[in-house]
LOLUM-839680 format. One record per atom (N, C-alpha, C): atom name; x, y, z. Coordinates in pm, whole numbers. Layout:
N
CA,X,Y,Z
...
END
This chain:
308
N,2001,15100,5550
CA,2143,15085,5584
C,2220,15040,5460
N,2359,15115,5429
CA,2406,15070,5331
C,2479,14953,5321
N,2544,14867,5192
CA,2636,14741,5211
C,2767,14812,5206
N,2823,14764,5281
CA,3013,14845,5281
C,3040,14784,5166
N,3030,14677,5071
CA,3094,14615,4993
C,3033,14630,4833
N,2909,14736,4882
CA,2876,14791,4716
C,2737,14705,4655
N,2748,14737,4524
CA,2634,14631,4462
C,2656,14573,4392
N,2572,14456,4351
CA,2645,14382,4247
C,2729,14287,4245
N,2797,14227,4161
CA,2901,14140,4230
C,2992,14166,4333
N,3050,14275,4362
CA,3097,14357,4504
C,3020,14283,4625
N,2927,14255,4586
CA,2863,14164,4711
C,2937,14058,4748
N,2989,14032,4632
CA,3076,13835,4675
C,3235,13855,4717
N,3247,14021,4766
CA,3438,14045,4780
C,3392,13944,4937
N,3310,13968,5026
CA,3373,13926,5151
C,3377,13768,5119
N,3304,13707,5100
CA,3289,13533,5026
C,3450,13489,5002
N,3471,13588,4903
CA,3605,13534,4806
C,3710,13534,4907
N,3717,13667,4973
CA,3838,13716,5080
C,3811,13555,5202
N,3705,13516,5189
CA,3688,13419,5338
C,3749,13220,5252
N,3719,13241,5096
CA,3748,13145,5035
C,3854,13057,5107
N,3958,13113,5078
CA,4072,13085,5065
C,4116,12931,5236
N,4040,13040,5314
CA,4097,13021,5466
C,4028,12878,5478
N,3914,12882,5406
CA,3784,12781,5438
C,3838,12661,5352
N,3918,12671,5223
CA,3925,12572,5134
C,4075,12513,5241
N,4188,12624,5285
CA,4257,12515,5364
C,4217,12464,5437
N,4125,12498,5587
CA,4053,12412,5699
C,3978,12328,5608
N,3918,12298,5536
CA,3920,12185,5497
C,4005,12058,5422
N,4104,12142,5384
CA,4204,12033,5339
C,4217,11961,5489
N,4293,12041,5557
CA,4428,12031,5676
C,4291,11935,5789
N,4213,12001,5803
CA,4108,11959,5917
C,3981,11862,5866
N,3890,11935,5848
CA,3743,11896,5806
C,3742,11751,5710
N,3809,11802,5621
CA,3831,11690,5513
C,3889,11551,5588
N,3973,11531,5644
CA,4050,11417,5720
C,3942,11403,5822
N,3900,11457,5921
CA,3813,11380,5984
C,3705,11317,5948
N,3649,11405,5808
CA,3493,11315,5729
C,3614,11180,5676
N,3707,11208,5601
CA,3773,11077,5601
C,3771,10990,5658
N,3825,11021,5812
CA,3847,10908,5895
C,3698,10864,5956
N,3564,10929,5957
CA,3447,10872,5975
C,3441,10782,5859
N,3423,10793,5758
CA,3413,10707,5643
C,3525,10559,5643
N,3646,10594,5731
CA,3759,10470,5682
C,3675,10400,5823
N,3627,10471,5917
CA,3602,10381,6046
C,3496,10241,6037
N,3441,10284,5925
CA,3350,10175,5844
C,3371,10015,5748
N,3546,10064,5722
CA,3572,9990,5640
C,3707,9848,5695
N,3783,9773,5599
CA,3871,9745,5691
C,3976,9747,5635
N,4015,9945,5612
CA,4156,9987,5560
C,4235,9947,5641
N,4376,9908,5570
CA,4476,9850,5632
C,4597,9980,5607
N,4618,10058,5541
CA,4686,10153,5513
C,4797,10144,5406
N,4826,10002,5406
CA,4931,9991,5310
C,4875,9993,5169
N,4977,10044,5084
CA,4950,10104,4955
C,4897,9970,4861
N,4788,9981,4777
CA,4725,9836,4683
C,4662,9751,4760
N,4657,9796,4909
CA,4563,9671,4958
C,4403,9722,4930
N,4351,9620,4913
CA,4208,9612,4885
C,4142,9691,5004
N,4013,9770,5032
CA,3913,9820,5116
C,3818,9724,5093
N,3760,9704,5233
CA,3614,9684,5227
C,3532,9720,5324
N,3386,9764,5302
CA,3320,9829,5368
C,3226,9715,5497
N,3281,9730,5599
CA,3242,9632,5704
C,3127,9714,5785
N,3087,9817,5782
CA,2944,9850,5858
C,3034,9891,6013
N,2946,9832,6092
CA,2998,9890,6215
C,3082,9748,6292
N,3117,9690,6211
CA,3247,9577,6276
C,3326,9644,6352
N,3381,9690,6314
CA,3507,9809,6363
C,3490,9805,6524
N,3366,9857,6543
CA,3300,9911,6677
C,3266,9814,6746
N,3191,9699,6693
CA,3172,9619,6798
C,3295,9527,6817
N,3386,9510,6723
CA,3525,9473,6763
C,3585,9516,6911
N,3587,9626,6886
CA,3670,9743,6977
C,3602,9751,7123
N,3463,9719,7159
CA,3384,9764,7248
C,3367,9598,7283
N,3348,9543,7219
CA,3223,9380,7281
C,3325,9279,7210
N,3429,9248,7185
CA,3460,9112,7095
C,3573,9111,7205
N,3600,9001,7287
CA,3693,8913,7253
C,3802,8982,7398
N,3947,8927,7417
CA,4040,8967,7528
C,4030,9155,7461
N,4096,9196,7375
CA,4151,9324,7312
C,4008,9400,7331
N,3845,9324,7376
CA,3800,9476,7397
C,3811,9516,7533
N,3822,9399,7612
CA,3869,9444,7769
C,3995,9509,7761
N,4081,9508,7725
CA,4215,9591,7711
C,4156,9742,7648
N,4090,9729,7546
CA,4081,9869,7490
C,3949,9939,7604
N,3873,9924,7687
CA,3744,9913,7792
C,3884,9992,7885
N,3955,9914,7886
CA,4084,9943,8020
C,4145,10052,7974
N,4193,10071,7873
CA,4279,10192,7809
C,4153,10330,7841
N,4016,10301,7777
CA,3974,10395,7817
C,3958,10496,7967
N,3955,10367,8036
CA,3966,10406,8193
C,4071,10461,8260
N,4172,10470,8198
CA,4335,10510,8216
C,4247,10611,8163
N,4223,10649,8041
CA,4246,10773,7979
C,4147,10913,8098
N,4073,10810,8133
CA,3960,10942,8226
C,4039,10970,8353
N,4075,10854,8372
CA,4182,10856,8526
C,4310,10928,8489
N,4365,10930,8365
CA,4473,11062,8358
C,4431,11172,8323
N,4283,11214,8250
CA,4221,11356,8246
C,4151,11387,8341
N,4146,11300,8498
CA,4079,11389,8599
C,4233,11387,8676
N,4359,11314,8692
CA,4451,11376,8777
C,4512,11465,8716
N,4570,11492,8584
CA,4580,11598,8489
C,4533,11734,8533
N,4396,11705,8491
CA,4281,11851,8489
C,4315,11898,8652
N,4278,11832,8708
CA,4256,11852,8862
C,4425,11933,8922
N,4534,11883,8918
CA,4646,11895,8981
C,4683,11993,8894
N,4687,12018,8776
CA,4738,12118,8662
C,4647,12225,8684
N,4544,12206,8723
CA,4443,12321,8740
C,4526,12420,8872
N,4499,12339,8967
CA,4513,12390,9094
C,4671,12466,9128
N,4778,12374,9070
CA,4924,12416,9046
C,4927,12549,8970
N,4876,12508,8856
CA,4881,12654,8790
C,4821,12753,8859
N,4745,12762,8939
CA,4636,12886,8991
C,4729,12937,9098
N,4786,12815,9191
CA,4903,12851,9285
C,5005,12900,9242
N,5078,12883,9170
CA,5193,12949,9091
C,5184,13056,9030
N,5049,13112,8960
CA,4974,13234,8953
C,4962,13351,9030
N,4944,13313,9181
CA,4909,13387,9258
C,5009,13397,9312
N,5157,13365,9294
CA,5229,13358,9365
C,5291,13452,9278
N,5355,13457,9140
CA,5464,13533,9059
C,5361,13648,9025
N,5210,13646,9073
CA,5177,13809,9030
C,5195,13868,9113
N,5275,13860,9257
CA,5297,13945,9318
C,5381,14088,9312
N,5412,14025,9183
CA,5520,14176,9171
C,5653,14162,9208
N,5666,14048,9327
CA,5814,14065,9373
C,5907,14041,9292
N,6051,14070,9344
CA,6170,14081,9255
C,6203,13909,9218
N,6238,13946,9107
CA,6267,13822,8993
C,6135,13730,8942
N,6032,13732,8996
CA,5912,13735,8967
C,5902,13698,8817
N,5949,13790,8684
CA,5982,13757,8553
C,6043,13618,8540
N,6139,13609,8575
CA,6223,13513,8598
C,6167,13371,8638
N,6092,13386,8734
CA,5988,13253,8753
C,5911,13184,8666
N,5839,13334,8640
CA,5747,13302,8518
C,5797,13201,8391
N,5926,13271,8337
CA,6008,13272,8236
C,6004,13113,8221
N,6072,13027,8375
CA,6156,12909,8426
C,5971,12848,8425
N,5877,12891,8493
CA,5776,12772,8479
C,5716,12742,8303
N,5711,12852,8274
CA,5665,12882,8162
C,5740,12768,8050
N,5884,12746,8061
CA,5955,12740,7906
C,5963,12568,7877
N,5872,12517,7963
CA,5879,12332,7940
C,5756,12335,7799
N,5682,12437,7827
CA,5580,12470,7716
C,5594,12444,7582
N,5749,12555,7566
CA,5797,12539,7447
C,5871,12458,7375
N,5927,12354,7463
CA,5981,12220,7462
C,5871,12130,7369
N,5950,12081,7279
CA,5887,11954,7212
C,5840,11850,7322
N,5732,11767,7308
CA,5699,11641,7348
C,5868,11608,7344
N,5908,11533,7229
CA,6038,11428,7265
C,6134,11503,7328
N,6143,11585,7328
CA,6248,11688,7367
C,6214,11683,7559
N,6047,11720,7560
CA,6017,11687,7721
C,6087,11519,7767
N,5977,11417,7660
CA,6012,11291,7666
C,6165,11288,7716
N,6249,11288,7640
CA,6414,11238,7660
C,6497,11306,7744
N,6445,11422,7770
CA,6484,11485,7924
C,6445,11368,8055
N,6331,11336,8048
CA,6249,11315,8169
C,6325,11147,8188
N,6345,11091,8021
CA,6418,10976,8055
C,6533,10952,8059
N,6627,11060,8062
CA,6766,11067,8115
C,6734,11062,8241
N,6679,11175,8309
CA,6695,11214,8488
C,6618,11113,8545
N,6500,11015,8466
CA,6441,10898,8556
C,6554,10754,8480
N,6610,10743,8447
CA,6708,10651,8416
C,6785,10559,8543
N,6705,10429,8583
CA,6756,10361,8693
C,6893,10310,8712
N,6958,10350,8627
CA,7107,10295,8614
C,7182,10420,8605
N,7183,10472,8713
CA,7280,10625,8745
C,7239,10755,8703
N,7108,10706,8677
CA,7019,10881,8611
C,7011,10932,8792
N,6982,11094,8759
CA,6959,11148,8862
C,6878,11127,8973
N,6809,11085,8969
CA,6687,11107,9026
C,6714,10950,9139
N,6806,10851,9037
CA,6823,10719,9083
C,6943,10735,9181
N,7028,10813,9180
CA,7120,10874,9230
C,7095,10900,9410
N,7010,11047,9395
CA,6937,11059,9476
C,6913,10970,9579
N,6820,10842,9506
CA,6750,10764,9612
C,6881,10669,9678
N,6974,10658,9581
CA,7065,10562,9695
C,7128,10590,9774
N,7107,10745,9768
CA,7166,10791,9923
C,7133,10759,10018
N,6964,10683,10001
CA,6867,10691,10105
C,6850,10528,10126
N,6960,10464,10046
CA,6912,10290,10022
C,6819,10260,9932
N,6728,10368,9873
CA,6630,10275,9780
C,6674,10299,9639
N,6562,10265,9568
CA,6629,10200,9412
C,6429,10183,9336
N,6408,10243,9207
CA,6308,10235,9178
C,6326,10223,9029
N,6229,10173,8935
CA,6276,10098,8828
C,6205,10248,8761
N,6122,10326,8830
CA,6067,10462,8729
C,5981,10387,8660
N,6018,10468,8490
CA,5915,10454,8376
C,5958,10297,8318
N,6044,10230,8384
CA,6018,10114,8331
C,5980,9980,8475
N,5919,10051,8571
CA,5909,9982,8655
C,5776,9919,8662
N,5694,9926,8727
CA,5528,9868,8725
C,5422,9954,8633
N,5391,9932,8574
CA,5284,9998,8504
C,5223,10118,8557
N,5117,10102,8684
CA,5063,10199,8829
C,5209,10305,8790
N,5331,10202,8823
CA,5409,10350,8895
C,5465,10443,8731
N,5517,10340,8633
CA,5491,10462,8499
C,5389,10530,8471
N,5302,10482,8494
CA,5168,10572,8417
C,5157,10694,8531
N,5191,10694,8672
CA,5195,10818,8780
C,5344,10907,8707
N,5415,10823,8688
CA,5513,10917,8636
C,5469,11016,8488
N,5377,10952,8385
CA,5399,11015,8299
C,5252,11127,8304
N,5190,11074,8393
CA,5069,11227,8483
C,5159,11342,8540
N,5272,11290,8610
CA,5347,11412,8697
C,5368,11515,8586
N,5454,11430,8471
CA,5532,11484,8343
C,5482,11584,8231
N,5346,11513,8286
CA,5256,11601,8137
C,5195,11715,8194
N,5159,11691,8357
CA,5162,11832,8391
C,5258,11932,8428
N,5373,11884,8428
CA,5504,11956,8481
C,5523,12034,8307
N,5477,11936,8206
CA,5512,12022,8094
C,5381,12134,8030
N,5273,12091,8040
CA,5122,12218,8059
C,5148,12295,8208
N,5179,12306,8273
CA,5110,12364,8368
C,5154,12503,8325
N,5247,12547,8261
CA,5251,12683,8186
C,5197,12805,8167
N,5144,12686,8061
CA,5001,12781,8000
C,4888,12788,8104
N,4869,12641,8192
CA,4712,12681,8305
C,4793,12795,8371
N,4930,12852,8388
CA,4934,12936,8493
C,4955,13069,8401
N,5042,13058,8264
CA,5005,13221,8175
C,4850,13259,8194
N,4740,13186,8221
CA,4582,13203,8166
C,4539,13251,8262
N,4606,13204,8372
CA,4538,13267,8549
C,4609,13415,8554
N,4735,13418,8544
CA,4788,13569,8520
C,4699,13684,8476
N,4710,13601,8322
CA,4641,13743,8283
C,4473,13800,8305
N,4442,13679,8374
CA,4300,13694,8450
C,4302,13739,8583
N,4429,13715,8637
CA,4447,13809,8779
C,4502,13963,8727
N,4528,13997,8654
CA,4578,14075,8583
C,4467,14242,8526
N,4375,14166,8509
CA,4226,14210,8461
C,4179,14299,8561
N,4166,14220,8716
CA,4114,14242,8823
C,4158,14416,8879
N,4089,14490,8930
CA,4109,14636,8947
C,4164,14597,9118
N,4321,14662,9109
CA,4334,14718,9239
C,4262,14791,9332
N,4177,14870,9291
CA,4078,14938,9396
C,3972,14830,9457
N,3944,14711,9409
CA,3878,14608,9486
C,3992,14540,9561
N,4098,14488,9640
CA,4124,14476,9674
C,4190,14547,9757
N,4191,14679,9773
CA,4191,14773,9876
C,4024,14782,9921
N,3951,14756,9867
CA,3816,14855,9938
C,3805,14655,10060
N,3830,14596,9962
CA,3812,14470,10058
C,3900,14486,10180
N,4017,14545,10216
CA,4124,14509,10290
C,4042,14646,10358
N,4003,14745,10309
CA,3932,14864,10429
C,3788,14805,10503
N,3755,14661,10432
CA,3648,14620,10474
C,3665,14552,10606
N,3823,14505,10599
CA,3830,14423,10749
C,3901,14252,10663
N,3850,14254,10530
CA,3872,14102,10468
C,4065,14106,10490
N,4093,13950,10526
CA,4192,13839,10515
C,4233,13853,10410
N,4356,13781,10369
CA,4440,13735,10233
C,4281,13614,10174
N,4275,13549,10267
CA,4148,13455,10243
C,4053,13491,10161
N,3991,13557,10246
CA,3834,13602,10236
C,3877,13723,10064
N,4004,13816,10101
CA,3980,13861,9980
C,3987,13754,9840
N,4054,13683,9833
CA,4025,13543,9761
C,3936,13513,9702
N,3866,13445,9818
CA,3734,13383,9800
C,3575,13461,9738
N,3621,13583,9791
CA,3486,13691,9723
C,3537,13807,9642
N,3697,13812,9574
CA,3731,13908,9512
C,3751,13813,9360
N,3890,13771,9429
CA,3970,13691,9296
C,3883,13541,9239
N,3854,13520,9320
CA,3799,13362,9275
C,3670,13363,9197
N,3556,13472,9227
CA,3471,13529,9141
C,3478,13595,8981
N,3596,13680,8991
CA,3634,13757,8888
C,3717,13675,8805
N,3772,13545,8865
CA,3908,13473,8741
C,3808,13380,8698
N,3609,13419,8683
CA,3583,13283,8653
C,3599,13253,8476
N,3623,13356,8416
CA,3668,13347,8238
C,3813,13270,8238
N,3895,13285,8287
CA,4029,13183,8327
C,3977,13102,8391
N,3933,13045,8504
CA,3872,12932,8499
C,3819,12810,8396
N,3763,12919,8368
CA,3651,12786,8239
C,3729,12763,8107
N,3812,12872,8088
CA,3948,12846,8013
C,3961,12764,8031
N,4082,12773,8140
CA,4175,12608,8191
C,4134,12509,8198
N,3988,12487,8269
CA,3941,12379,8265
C,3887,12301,8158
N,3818,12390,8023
CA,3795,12307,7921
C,3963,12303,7818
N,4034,12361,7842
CA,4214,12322,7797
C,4238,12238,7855
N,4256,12194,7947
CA,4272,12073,8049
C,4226,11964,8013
N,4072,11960,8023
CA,4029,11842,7978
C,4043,11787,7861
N,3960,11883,7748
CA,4069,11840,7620
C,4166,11793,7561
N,4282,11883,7645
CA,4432,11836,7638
C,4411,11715,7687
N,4429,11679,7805
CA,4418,11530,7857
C,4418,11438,7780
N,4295,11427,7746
CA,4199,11303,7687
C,4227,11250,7584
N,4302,11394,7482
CA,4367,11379,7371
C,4519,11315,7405
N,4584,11336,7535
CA,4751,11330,7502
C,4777,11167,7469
N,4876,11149,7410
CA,4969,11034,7391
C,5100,11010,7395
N,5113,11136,7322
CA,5266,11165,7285
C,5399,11095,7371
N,5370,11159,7517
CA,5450,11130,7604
C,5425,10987,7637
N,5308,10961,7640
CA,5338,10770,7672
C,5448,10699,7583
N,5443,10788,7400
CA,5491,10729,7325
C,5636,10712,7393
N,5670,10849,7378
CA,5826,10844,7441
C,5867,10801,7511
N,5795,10800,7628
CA,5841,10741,7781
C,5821,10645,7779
N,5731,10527,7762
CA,5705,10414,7840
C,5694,10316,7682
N,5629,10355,7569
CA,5609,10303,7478
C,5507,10238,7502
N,5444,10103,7410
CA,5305,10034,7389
C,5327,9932,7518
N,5263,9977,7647
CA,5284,9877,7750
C,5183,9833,7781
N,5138,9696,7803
CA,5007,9669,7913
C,4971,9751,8024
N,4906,9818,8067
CA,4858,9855,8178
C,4896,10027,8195
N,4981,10027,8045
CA,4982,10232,8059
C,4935,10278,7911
N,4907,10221,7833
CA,4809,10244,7720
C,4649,10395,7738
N,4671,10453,7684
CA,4555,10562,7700
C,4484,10504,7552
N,4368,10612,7539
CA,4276,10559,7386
C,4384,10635,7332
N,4429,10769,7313
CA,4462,10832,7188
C,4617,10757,7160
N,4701,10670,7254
CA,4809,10590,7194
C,4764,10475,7100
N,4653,10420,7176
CA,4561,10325,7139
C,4564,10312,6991
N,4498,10430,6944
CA,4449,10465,6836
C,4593,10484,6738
N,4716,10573,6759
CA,4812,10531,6674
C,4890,10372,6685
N,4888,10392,6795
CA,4967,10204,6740
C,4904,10105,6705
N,4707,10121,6692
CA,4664,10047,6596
C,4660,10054,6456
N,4679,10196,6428
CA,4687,10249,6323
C,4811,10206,6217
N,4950,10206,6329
CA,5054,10213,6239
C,5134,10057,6334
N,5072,10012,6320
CA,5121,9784,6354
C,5226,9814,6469
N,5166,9821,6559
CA,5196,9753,6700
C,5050,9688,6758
N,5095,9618,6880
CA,5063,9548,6905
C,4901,9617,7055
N,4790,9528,7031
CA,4699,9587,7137
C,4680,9484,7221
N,4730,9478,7348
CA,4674,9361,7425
C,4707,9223,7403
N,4666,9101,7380
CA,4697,8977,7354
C,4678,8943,7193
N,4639,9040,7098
CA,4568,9081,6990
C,4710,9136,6891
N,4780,9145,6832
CA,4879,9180,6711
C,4796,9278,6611
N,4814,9360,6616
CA,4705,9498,6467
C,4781,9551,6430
N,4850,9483,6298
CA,4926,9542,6227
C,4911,9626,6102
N,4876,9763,6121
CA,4819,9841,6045
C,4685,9794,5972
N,4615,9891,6071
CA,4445,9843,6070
C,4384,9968,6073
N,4478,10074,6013
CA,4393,10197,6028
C,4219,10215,5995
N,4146,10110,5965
CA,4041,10130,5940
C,3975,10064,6111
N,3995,10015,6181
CA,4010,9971,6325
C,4055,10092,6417
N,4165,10151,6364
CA,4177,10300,6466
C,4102,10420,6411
N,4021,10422,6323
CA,3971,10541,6278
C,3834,10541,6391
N,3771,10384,6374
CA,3683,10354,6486
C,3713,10422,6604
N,3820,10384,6603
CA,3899,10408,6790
C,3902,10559,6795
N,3999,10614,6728
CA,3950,10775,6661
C,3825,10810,6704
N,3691,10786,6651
CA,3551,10812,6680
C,3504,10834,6748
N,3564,10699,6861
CA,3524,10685,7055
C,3584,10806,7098
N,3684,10817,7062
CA,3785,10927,7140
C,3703,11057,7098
N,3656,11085,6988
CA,3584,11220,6976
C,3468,11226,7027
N,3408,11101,7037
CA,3283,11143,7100
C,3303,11124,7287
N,3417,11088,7299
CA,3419,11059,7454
C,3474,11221,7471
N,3566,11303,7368
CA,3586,11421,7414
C,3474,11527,7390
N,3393,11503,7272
CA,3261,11555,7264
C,3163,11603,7395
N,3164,11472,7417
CA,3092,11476,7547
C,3114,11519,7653
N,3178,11457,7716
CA,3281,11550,7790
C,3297,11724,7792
N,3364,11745,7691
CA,3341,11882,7705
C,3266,11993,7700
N,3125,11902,7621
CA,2998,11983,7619
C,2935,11993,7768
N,2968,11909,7826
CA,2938,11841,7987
C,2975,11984,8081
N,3122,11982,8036
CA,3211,12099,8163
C,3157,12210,8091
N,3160,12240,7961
CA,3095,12390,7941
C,2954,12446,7963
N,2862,12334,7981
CA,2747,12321,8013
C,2739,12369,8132
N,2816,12317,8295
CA,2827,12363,8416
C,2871,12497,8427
N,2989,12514,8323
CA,3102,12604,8378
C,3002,12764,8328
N,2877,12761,8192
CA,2856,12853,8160
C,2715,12868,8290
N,2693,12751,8298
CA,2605,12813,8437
C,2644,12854,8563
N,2778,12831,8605
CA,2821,12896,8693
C,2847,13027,8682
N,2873,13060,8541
CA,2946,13208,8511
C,2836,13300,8503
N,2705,13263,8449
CA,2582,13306,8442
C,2537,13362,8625
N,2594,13217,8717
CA,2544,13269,8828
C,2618,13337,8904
N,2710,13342,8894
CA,2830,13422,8932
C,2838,13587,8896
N,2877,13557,8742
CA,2848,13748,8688
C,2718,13782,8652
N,2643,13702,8657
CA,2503,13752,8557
C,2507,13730,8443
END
């Protein structure tokens, strides 16, 4: 068999052509995370001329076993799983419903799509400062509303429980988008002649469902669900905006910037300790590591038993 690329040094065109792409992913990517394994060791502070020193695994047992701030950061983590299973779970299921609903074809149908679709393209702050105009307890909309009815709710600055439910609603009101572009074009795939031979079979809206569509969308499935979880586990953004560094609505990945850049964790003050959040950083990759090797692990044995 011949080489397409010749003999000789001609051998090294595909190398060179792949150079380029490989030397940026490692600037932009690769490089910063071996970084931040290496700073998670030490106790960089970030500011410019301060001294490093290499502390071993302090960092970690700081963060995990020392003191009030590792029960707070123990707690942040538990928020964070408890907003990537109501997340994953409700964003999953919304999107699949909203899916099955605008592929019907009917009129304005585009139009739906268009309107669920475009929170997507919305910035975080841009979502953020929307969401805290219309939840604004002092004549925002939403506050409006309720006094028609006599009540009155403080929102994203009210109890912790009830911000942190608000900023789950928010983050899926702004993904659920994409979980529902991904189900589309996986309902999309599916051959009309199976859902006629099912409907000559005698099968329900149901039953065709359950043994047509729900079988065949399992590549959108395992999509969404490892996007989902991922996304999750990783978000912050919107806490930033909405609620800011609060007791009791803290996730790890806020965790991790406002230890990074001096705010405050718990009863604890960390004022730029980026060598303390690179740690924190770590947990978070290996808690998403895991995790997602976990769901792809199930999801490829389901698909195995499903299509073969």
């Amino acid at each position: 068999m011949s080489y397409h690329f010749g003999r000789g040094w001609s051998k090294l065109v595909p190398y060179l052509l792949l150079l380029p792409g490989l030397l940026f992913y490692f600037l932009i990517s690769l490089g910063p995370s071996m970084a931040t394994a290496v700073y998670s060791f030490t106790d960089a502070s970030g500011l410019k001329g301060a001294p490093i020193h290499w502390v071993g695994f302090d960092n970690y047992r700081e963060f995990l076993f020392m003191g009030r701030a590792s029960l707070d950061n123990l707690a942040a983590l538990q928020r964070t799983l408890i907003f990537c299973a109501a997340v994953t779970l409700i964003q999953f299921a919304l999107g699949l419903f909203v899916a099955l609903i605008v592929n019907q074809r009917l009129k304005g149908s585009n139009i739906f799509r268009t309107i669920y679709f475009m929170p997507v393209i919305l910035g975080v702050v841009i979502q953020g400062l929307m969401w805290s105009l219309f939840l604004f307890p002092l004549g925002g909309p939403m506050a409006k509303v309720l006094s028609w009815f006599g009540l009155h709710s403080e929102f994203l600055g009210g109890q912790p429980t009830q911000a942190f439910m608000w900023v789950i609603a928010i983050q899926i009101w702004a993904n659920m988008g994409t979980t529902m572009m991904i189900f589309i074009a996986g309902l999309q795939t599916i051959p009309s002649e199976l859902y006629e031979a099912a409907r000559i079979d005698g099968a329900n809206a149901l039953q065709a469902f359950r043994n047509v569509t729900w079988p065949l969308l399992t590549p959108s499935v395992n999509t969404n669900l490892l996007l989902n979880v991922i996304g999750s586990l990783q978000a912050w953004q919107l806490f930033l905006v909405l609620v800011g560094y609060r007791n009791g609505t803290q996730v790890l990945g806020y965790l991790v910037y406002a230890t990074g850049f001096g705010q405050t964790s718990g009863s604890v003050t960390s004022s730029f300790r980026q060598g303390y959040a690179a740690a924190a950083s770590i947990i978070l990759f290996l808690l998403v590591l895991v995790l997602g090797m976990t769901v792809q692990y199930f999801l490829q044995r389901r698909e195995a038993r499903i299509l073969g």
